[in-house]
N, C-alpha and C positions, 0 to 999 in steps of 0.2 A: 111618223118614224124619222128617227136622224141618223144621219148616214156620215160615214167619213171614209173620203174618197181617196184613195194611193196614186202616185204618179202614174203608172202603164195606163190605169182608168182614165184619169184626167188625161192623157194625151189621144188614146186612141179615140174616147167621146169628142174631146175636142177638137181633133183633125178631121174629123167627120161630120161636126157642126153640130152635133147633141149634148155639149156638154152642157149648156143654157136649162136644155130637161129635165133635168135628175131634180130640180127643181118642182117638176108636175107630183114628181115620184116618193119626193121625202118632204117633211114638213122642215127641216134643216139640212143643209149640207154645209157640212163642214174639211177644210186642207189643212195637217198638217203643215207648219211655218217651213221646214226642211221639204215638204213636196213643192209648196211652191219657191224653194229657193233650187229645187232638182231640174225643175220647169227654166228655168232662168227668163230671160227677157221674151221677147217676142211676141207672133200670133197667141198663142195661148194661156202666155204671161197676163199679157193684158185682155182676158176673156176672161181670166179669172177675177183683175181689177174689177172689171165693170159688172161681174156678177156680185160680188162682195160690194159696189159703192151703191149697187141696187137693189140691197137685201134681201138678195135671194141663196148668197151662201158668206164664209164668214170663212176669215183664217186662223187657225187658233194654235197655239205652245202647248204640248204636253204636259201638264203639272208633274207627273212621274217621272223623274229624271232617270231616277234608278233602273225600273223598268224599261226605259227608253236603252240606256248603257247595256242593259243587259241583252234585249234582243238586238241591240245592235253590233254583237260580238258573233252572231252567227245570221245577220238580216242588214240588207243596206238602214241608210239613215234614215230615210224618208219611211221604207217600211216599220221601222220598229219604233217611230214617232208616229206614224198613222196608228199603229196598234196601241199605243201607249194612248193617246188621245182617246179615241175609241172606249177605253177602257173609264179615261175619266171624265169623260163626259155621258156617261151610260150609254153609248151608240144602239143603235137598233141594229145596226150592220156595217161592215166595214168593206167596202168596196177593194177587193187587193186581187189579183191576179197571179203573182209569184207563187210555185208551188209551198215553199217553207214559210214563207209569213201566211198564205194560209194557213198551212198546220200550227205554227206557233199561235195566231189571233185564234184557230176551234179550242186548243187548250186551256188557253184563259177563256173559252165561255161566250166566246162572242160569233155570234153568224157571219158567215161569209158572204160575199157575192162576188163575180168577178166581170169582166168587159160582157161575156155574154150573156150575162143573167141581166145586167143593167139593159143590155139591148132587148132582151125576151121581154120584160117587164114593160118597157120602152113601147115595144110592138104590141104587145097586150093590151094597154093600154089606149092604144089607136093613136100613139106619136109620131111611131116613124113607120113611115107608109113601103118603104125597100122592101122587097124580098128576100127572105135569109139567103139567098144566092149574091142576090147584090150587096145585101150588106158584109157576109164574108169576103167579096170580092174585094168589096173595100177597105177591108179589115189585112187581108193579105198584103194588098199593094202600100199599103204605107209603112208595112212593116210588120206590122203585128203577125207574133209568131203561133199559129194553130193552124192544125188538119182540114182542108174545107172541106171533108165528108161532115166530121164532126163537129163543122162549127155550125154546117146548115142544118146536121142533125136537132142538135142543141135549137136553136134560132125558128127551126120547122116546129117541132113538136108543139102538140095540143090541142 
């Protein structure tokens, strides 16, 4: 499966130390060029370097420009180049979180997933050993914005 990952994803996995995973999880992942330029320098700048110089994900330009302009007139830049990517690289799913680029990325056709589904997946899979308590917890205090009923709902279930 290949996946293309939006900034909120990339940062909350990464601040967390899972972003290395999505790896386990997809036979490709691929960034948007504009998410890692939203990314800028830093910790998770260069966690994306070293996962890209280690062939485990890749950065890539949207061929669709057009497309990119166009969600970009009601979606930041990084989202409507994630979706645009996604698109032309037949993604299997596109990692986004923001409620409108989700709805724009279901309308063209393409599956969603967002910070918590990568983490369900994550745990399902026997990668990340936290407790959907702890992992919301952790999810909250660095910022990330969701309900902890609902996010240990989501992260519990199954």
């Amino acid at each position: 499966m290949r996946a293309v990952v939006d900034t909120s994803v990339l940062i909350a996995l990464g601040k967390m130390g899972y972003l290395s995973l999505l790896q386990r999880l997809f036979s490709e992942v691929l960034f948007a060029g504009s998410v890692v330029e939203e990314v800028g320098g830093g910790e998770l700048y260069a966690e994306v370097a070293r996962l890209v110089d280690k062939g485990l994900a890749r950065v890539a330009k949207a061929s669709n420009l057009e497309l990119v302009e166009l969600l970009s007139s009601s979606l930041g830049r990084g989202e409507a180049e994630t979706i645009a990517l996604a698109m032309g690289v037949a993604a299997d799913v596109v990692l986004l979180d923001d409620l409108r680029a989700r709805r724009a990325a279901r309308r063209l056709g393409i599956r969603v997933m967002g910070t918590l589904g990568a983490l369900k997946l994550l745990m399902d899979a026997g990668h990340v050993r936290e407790s959907p308590e702890e992992l919301c917890s952790a999810l909250i205090s660095q910022g990330f914005w969701v309900d902890a009923g609902l996010c240990v709902k989501v992260l519990g279930q199954g």
